[in-house]
N, C-alpha and C positions, 0 to 999 in steps of 0.2 A: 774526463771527469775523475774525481780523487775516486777511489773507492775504501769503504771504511769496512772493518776486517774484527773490531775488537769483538763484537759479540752481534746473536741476532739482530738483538734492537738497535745497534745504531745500522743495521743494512735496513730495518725498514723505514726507520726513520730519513736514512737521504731516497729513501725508492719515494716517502711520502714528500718529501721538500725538493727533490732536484730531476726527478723523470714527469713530464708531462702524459698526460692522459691525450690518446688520438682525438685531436677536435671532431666533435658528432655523434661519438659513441653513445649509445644509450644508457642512461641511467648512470652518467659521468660522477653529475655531486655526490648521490648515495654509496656510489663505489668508494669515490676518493674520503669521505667522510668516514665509512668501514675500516678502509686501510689505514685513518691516522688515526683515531679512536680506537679500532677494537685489532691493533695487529694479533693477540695472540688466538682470539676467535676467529678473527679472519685465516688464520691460518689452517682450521677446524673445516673452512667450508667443501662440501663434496665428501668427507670422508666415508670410504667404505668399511673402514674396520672399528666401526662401532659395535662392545659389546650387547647382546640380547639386552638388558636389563636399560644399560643408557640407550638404545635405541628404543623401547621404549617408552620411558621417562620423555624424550623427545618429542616424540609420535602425541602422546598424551598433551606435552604443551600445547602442542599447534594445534590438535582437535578441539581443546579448551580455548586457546587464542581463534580460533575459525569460527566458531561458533556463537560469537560475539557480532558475526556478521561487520556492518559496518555502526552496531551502537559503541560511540567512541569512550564514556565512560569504563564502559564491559571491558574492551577491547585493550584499553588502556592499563586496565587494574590485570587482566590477566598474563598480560605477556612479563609482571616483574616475575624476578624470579626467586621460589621461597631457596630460606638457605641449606636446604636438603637438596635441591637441582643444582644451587654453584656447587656441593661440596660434591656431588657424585660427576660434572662434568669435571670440574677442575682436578679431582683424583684421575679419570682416565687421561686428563692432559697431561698428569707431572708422568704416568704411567707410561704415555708413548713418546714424551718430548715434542710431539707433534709431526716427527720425521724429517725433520727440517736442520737439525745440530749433527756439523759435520763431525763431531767428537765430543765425549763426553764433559770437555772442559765449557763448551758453551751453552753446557743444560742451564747452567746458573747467569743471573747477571748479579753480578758483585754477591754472591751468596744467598742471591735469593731463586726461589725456585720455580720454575713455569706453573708449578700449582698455584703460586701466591698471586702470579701475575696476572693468569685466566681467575682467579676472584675480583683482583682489585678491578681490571674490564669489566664483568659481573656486578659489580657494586657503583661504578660508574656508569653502567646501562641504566640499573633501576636507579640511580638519581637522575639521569636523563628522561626517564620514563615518568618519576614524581612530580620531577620543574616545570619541562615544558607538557607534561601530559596533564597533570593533577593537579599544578600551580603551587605546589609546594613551595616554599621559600630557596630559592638559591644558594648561594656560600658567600658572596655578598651581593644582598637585594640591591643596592643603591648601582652598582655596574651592570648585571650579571640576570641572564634568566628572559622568561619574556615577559612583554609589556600586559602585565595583568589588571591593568585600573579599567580598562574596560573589558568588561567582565564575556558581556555578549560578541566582543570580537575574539577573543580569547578561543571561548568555546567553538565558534567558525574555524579557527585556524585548525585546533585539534580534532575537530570534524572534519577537514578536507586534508589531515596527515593521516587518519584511519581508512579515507576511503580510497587515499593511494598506496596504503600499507594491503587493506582488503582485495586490490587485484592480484595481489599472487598468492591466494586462495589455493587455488584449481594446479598449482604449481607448489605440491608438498616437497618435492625434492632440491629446489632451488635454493634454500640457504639452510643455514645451520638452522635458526629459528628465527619465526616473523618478528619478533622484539628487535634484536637488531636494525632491522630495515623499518622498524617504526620508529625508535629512538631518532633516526638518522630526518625520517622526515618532518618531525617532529622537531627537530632544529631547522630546517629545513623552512616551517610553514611559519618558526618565529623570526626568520628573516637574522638566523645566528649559526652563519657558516662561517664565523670568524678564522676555526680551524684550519681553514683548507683556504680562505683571502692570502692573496699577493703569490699565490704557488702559478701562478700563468698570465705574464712571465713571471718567473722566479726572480727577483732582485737580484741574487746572489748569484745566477747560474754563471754569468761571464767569471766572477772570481774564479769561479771553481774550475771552469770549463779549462783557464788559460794555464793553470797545474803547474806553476811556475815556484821554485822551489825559494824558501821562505830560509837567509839564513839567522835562525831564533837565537844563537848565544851571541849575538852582534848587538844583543839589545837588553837592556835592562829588563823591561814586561814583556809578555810573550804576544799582549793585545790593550788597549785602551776601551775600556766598558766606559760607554759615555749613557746615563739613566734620564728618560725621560721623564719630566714632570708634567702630566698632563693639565692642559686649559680647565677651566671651570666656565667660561663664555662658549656660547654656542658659534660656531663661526669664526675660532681662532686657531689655526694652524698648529701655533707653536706658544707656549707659554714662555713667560720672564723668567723664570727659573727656567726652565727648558734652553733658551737661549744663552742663559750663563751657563752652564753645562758644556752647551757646543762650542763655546768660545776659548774655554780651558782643557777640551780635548786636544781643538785646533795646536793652540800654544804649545801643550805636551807632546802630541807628533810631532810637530815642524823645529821640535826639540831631540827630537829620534830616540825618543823613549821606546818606542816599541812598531813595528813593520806594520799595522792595519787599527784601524778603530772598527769598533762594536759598535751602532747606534741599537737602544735596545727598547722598544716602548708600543704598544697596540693599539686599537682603536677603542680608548679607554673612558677618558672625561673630557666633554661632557657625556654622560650615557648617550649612545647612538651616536656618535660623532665618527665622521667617515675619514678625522684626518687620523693619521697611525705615527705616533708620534716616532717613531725609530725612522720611518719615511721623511716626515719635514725636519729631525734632523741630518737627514744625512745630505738632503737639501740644501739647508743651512751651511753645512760645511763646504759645500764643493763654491755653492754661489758669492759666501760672503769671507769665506778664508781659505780659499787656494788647494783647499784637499783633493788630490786624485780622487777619481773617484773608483777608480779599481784598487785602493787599499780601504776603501770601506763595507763589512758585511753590516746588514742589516738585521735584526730582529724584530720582524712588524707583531707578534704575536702574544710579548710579554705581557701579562695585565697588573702583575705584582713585584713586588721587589725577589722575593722569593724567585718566581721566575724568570727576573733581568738575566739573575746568574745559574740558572740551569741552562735556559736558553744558550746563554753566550758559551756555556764550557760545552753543549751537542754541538756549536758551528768551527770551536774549538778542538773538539775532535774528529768532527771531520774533515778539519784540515792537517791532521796526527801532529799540532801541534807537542810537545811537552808539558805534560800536566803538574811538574814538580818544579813548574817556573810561574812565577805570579803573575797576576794580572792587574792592571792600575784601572781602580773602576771611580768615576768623577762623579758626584752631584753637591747639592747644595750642605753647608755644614750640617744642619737636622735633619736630612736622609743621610747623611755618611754615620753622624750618631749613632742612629738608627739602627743603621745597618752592624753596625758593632755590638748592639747591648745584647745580654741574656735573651732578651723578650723577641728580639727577629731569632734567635735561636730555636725558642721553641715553639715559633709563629710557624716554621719549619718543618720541624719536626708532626708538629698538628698537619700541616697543610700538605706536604709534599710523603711524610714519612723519615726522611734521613735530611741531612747535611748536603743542599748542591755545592758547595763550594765552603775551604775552612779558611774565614775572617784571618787574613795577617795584620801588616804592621798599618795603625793610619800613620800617612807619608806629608798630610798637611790639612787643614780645617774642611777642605772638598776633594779629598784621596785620601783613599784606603785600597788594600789589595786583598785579593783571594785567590786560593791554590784549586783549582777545579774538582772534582769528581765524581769518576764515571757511575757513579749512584743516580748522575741526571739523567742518564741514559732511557729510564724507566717512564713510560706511556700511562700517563693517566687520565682518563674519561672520566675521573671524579671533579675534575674543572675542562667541560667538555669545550670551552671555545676557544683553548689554548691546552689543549694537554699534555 
């Protein structure tokens, strides 16, 4: 297995995408949910060297969160967190680094600071805690969130994620705090473990596993980003434009434009649809035009355009690809548009914070390329079913 070296996150990022969990283990989903959600909390759990004041402040949550028993409202409202609790954990965080950076160059990722990073997880807990707890509106209602039209099913779900949040009560020492392990089940009871879908088996493990060395200056792009366009019918695999897509990735590999294609698309339109669109294309490829199918990685997770190309530059690093070499990414001419104007710029910047990747030359009416950067490396629970 590759191993990836640039900074913390991208080692937990393949610990979350490429190490299976022992089958049996107890309480599998809420681990593996923790670990790709909240690595930098996760990294908090057990600690002994909590100062007086933040062990406090701790101690105080959970007795305020316990004491809510199992009324799921209570329970619900108490475990967010006000922003006087992120600022004084996330201060002791940037303060110990966690103990985990084997040198002072991997305190940061791309300049940002493990304080910034233990808020942004904090700010993505209490929207997880709002959405599926409180019903709050998601980031977009029309994909995203749970099924709130019925109101009285709703409230059942949130009700039977507080009373498996409520058994480890009696068990103060067990995690950092019960919020965590409530967010988790609370994805959990809306049936939106999207996060952690297709990790067993892993699609990609064979790639990775067979570590066979890639030579990248032999080739014009460094990979073929092929974007799915998800269905609008219930019951359809693959869309018409999704189809053209896979059909001009085909042509531009068996062109050797570039050593592997990217299929990159989640289980996105119709809402609740179990097909993932990066899966039926990469389907498509192998069945209806001759593609290996060990130069194809997958992306079953993306749900936006925004994240086709974060996604594809973390499977891109950890394969330590060359990130100062382009990538040829295919869709229909009004997504490649798209994808070029001002407005995905600062869709971007709103959504993710920085730039996943910087828009080059378009190369024809369905290609365009992008130069990667490692800014995607960054875990966000603020879009918790793809972070």
């Amino acid at each position: 297995m590759r191993k990836i070296s640039y900074v913390l996150l991208a080692t937990l990022l393949a610990t979350a995408w490429q190490q299976p969990v022992v089958a049996g283990e107890p309480g599998t989903v809420t681990q593996e949910l923790e670990a790709r959600l909240f690595p930098t909390l996760n990294a908090l759990e057990g600690s002994s060297s909590f100062p007086p004041a933040l062990r406090t402040m701790l101690s105080e949550r959970r007795q305020r969160i316990v004491a809510c028993a199992m009324d799921a409202p209570c329970r619900v409202k108490a475990s967010l967190w006000s922003v006087n609790e992120e600022k004084e954990l996330a201060d002791w965080a940037a303060e110990k680094h966690f103990g985990l950076m084997s040198n002072s160059a991997r305190i940061r990722l791309m300049g940002e600071s493990t304080q910034s990073a233990a808020v942004r997880e904090l700010d993505g807990l209490n929207h997880i805690l709002q959405v599926y707890g409180e019903g709050a509106p998601p980031r977009v209602p029309s994909i995203d969130g749970p099924d709130t039209q019925n109101l009285s099913l709703f409230k059942s779900d949130v009700g039977a994620a507080v009373m498996r949040n409520s058994l480890g009560d009696k068990e103060p020492n067990s995690t950092l705090d019960p919020s965590i392990g409530l967010s988790c089940d609370l994805l959990d009871s809306a049936d939106r473990l999207d996060a952690i879908h297709f990790e067993h088996p892993d699609p990609n493990s064979a790639f990775f596993k067979a570590d066979k060395p890639i030579p990248w200056t032999r080739y014009r792009y460094t990979a073929i980003l092929v974007l799915g366009v998800g269905p609008e019918r219930n019951g359809v695999p693959l869309s018409a434009l999704s189809k053209l897509n896979v059909e001009l990735a085909a042509e531009r590999f068996h062109a050797g434009l570039a050593p592997l294609i990217i299929t990159s698309g989640g289980t996105v339109h119709p809402r609740r649809t179990r097909f993932a669109e990066a899966m039926e294309m990469r389907k498509a490829l192998i069945e209806r035009y001759n593609v290996p199918p060990e130069v194809i990685l997958v992306d079953p997770h993306a749900r936006h355009t925004t994240t086709n190309i974060r996604n594809a530059t973390r499977l891109l690093i950890a394969l330590h690809a060359p990130l100062n070499r382009d990538v040829l990414t295919i869709s229909n001419p009004a997504h490649i548009s798209a994808i070029e104007s001002p407005e995905f710029r600062q869709r971007n910047l709103i959504d993710l914070g920085y730039i996943p990747g910087r828009i080059g030359k378009r190369v024809s009416a369905f290609e365009t390329t992008f130069r990667p950067s490692t800014f995607s490396l960054r875990i966000d629970p603020r879009d918790p079913l793809d972070p």
